[in-house]
C-alpha positions as CSV (number, residue, x, y, z in Angstrom):
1,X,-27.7,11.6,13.3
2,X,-26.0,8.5,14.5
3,X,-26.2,5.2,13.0
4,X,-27.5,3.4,15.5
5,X,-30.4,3.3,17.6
6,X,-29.9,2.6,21.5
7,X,-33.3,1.5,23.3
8,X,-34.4,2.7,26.7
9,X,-35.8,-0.2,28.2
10,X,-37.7,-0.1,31.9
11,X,-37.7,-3.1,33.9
12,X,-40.0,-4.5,36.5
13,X,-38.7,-6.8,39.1
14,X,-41.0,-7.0,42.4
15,X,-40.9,-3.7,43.5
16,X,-37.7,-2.9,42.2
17,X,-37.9,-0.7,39.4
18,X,-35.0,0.7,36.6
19,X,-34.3,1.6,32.9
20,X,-31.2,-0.4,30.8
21,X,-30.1,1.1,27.5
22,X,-29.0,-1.1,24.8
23,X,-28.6,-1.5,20.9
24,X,-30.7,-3.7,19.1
25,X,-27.5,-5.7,18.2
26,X,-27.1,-6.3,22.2
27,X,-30.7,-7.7,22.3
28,X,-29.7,-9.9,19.5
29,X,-26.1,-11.4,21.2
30,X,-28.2,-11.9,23.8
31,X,-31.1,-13.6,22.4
32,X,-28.7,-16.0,20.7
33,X,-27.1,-17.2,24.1
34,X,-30.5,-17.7,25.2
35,X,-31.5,-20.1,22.5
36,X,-28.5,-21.6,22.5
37,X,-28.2,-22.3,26.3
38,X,-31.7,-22.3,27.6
39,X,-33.4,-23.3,24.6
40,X,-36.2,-20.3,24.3
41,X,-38.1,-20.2,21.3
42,X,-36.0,-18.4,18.3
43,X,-38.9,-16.3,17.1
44,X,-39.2,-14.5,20.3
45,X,-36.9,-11.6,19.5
46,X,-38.8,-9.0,17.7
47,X,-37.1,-8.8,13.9
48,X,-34.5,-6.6,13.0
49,X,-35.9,-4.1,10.6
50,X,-33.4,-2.4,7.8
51,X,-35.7,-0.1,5.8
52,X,-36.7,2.4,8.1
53,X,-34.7,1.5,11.0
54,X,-34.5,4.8,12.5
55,X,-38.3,6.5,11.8
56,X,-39.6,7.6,15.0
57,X,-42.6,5.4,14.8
58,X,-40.7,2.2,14.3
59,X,-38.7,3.0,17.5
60,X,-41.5,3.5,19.5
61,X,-42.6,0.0,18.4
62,X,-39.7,-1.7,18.6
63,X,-39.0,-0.5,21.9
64,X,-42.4,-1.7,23.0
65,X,-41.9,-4.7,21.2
66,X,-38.2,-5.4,23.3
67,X,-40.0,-4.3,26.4
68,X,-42.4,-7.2,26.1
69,X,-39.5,-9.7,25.3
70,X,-37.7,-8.6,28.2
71,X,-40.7,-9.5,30.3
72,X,-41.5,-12.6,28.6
73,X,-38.1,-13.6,29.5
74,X,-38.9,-12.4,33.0
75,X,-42.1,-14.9,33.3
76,X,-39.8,-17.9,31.7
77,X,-37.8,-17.9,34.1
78,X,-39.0,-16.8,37.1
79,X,-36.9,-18.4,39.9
80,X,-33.6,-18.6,38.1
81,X,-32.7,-16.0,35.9
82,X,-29.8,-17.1,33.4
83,X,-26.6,-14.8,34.2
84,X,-26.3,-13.8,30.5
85,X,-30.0,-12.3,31.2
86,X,-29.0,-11.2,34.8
87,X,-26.4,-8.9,33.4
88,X,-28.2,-7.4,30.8
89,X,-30.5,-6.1,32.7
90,X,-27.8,-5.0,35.6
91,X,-29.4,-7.3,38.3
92,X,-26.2,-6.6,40.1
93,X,-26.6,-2.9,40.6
94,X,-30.2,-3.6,41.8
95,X,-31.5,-6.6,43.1
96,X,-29.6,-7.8,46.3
């Protein structure tokens, strides 16, 4: 069992489609450079969870839960997509 959970994450850009895998801790670094820089809302990251962290059901919702903050952040900025958020989600190996 390893002591950390990494998400599988699919993202939707126009008709480009791909998965990203990440820790929860990556979601978090990034998140804070979001807020910091582009001032988005601080209570959009789902919480971090300690009891239970691994349980297959709280996973499943947490990765739902980060699949739905990775769009929101999609919709916020929909021209311009911060490079902090271009390279999490790998833009570069997709999107030309």
């Amino acid at each position: 069992i390893s002591s950390f959970q990494v998400y599988i994450i699919q993202v939707s850009v126009g008709n480009h489609q791909w998965t990203v895998k990440h820790r929860y801790s990556d979601f978090h670094d990034l998140h804070e450079k979001l807020v910091s820089e582009k001032k988005i809302d601080k209570n959009l990251l789902p919480p971090k969870k300690i009891i239970g962290k691994n349980s297959k059901s709280l996973v499943e919702k947490r990765q739902k839960e980060l699949e739905v903050y990775l769009q929101t952040l999609l919709v916020k900025f929909p021209v311009t997509t911060p490079k902090v958020l271009s390279h999490f989600l790998h833009f570069h190996l997709y999107v030309s």
